[in-house]
C-alpha positions as CSV (number, residue, x, y, z in Angstrom):
1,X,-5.3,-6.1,-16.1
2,X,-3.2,-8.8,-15.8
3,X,-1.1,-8.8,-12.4
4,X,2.7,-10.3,-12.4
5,X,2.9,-11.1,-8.3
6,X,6.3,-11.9,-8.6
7,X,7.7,-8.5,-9.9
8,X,5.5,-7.0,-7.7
9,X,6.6,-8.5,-4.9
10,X,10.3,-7.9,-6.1
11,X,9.9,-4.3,-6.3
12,X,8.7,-4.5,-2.5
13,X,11.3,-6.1,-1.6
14,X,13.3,-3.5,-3.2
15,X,11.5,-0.4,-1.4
16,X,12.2,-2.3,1.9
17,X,15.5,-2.3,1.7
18,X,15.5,1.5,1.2
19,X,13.8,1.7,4.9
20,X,14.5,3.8,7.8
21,X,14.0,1.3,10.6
22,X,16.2,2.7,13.3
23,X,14.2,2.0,16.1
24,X,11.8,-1.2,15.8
25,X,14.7,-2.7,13.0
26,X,11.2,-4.4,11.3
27,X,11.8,-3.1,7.5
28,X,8.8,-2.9,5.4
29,X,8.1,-2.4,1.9
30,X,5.5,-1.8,-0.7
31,X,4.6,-2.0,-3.8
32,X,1.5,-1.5,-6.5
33,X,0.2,-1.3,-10.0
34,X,-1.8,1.9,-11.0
35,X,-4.4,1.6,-13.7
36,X,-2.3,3.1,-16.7
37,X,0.5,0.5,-15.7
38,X,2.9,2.3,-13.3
39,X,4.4,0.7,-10.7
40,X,4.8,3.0,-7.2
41,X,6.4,1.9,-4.5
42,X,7.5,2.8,-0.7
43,X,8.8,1.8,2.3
44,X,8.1,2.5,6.2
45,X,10.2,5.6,7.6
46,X,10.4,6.1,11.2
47,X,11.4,9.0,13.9
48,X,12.4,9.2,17.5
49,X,8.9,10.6,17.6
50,X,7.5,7.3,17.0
51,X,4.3,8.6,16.5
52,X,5.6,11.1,13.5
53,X,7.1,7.5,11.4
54,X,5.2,6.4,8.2
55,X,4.0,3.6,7.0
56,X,5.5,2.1,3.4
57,X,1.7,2.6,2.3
58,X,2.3,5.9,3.2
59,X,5.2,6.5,1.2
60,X,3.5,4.7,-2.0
61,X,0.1,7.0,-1.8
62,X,3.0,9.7,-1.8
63,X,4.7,8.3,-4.6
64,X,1.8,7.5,-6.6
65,X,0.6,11.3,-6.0
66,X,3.5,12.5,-7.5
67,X,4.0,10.8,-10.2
68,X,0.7,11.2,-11.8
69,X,-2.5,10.1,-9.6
70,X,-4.4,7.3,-10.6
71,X,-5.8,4.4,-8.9
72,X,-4.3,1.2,-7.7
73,X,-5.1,-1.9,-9.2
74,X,-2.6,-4.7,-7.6
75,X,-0.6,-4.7,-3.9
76,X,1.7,-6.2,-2.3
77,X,3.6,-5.5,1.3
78,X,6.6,-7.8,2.9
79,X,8.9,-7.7,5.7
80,X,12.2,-7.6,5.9
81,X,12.2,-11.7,5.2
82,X,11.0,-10.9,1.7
83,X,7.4,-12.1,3.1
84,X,4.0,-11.2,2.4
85,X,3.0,-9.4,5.0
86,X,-0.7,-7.5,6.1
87,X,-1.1,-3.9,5.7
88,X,-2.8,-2.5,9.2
89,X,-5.9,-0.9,9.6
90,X,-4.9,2.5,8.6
91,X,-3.3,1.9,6.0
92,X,-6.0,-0.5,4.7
93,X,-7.8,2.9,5.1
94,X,-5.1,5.1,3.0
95,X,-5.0,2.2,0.2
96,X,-8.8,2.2,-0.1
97,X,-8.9,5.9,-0.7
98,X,-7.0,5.4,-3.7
99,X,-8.1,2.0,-5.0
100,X,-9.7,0.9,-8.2
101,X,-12.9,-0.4,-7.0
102,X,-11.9,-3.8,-7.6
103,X,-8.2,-3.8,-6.3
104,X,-6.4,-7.0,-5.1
105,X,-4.0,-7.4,-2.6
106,X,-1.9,-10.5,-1.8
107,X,-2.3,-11.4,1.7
108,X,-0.8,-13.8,4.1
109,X,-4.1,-15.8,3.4
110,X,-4.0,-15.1,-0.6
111,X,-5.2,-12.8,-3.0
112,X,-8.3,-10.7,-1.9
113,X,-10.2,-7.6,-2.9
114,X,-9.8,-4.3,-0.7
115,X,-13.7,-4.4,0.2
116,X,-12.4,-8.0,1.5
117,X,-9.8,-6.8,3.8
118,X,-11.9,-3.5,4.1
119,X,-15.3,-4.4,4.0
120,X,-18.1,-1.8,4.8
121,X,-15.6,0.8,4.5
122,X,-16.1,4.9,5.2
123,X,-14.8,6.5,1.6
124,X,-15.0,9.7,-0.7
125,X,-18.3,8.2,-1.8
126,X,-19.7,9.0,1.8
127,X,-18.8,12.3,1.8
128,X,-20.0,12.5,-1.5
129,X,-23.2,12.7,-0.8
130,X,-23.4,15.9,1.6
131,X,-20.8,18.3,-0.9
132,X,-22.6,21.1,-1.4
């Protein structure tokens, strides 16, 4: 599947804009392509509970949920600069959960696969093998 960065990219940029950074004032915002061609989206939402905020992945596993399931093929995450930024460990996590097995992100460093920024990574398949 052919991935169009830019629009991508301009749809996170969109999604951040939408954020609920009260606190930290560090907008984020995300955005992918599922397999059947959607594109989901989400941005970070925080609390005075700062434990309790979520991450834009968060929102965009959400999004993509509702709107039909699938798995994610393309991703992209920036900062309130417009810029490329890297998702964190969990959410690395979160995205893999939901990925294509061969799903790119664009990173600060370029485009790499999620067993790249993930690699040897704990998954459904794991668990997988002990379901009764």
């Amino acid at each position: 599947m052919d991935v169009d960065w830019d629009e991508l990219r301009e749809v996170a940029v969109a999604a951040m804009r939408n954020a609920y950074v009260p606190y930290s004032h560090y907008p984020v915002g995300a955005a992918a392509l599922v397999d059947d061609g959607r594109v989901v989206a989400g941005c970070n939402t925080e609390n005075a509970s700062y434990g309790v905020g979520l991450c834009a992945e968060c929102g965009l596993v959400s999004n993509l949920a509702m709107t039909g399931g699938g798995r994610l093929v393309a991703f992209v995450c920036v900062n309130g600069d417009g810029e490329t930024i890297m998702p964190c460990g969990r959410c690395r996590q979160l995205l893999n959960e939901h990925a294509h097995p061969t799903m790119l992100l664009e990173t600060v460093s370029g485009v790499r696969t999620i067993d790249e920024v993930l690699p040897d990574a704990f998954g459904p398949r794991d668990l997988d093998r002990f379901a009764q």
